[in-house]
Structures are given as structure tokens and as C-alpha cells.
C-alpha positions in Angstrom: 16.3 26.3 -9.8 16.2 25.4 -13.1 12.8 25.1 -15.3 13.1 21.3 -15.3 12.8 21.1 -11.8 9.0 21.7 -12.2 8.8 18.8 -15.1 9.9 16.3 -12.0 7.2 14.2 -10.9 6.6 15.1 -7.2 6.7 12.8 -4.2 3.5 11.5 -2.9 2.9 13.1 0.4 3.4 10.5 3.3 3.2 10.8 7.6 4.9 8.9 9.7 2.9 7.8 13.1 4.7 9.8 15.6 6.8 12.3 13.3 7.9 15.5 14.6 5.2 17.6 13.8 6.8 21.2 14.9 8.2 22.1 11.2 5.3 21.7 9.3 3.3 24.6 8.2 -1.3 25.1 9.0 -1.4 24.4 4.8 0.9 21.0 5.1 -0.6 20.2 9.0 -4.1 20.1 7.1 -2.5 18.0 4.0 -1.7 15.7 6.1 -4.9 15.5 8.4 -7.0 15.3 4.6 -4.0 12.2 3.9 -5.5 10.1 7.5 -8.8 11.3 7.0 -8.7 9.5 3.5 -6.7 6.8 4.9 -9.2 5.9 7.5 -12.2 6.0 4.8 -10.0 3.6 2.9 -9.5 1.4 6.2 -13.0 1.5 7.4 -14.2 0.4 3.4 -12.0 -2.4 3.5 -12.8 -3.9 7.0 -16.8 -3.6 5.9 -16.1 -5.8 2.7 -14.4 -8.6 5.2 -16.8 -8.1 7.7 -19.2 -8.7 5.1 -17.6 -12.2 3.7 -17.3 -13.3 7.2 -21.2 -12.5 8.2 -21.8 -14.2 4.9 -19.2 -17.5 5.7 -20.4 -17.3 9.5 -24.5 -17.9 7.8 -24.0 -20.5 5.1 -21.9 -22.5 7.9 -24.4 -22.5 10.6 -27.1 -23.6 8.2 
């Protein structure tokens, strides 16, 4: 390994729904369990703003 190996940008960590979880390590098992856990705060943000547009579309159209 060469000292320009650690100059290359490294690949984002990513899962896979239903991967093979048996060669992964505690350290990379919780990576990956931070990686969903962010995920779903992402998701759960997102559906809140559309929820939000359609409670607001939903009230200006039953006026």
C-alpha cells in the first residue's frame, strides 16, 4: 500500500436491504445501524413537510 492510497477519496458507506450481514464487524454493524437510523430521520422529515402541504391543500379546498 502505497501513501497515495490514503489521498483517495473514500466510498460513502451504503446497506443493501437484506445483505449478508455475517462478515461485518460490531464497529461496521453499528455504522451501518447510525446510516438507517439517519436515513429514517431523513424519511420521517420529508413525509412531515408533505403531510404538511397536503393538511394545508386539504383546508384551503374544503373552504
Amino acid at each position: 500500500m502505497s501513501f497515495l492510497d490514503d489521498d483517495r477519496p473514500k466510498k460513502p458507506i451504503t446497506h443493501e436491504l437484506g445483505s449478508d450481514l455475517s462478515m461485518l464487524s460490531v464497529d461496521e454493524l453499528e455504522s451501518r445501524i447510525g446510516l438507517l437510523r439517519q436515513e429514517i430521520s431523513r424519511l420521517e422529515a420529508e413525509k412531515e413537510i408533505k403531510a404538511a402541504g397536503r393538511r394545508a391543500a386539504d383546508s384551503l379546498f374544503r373552504s
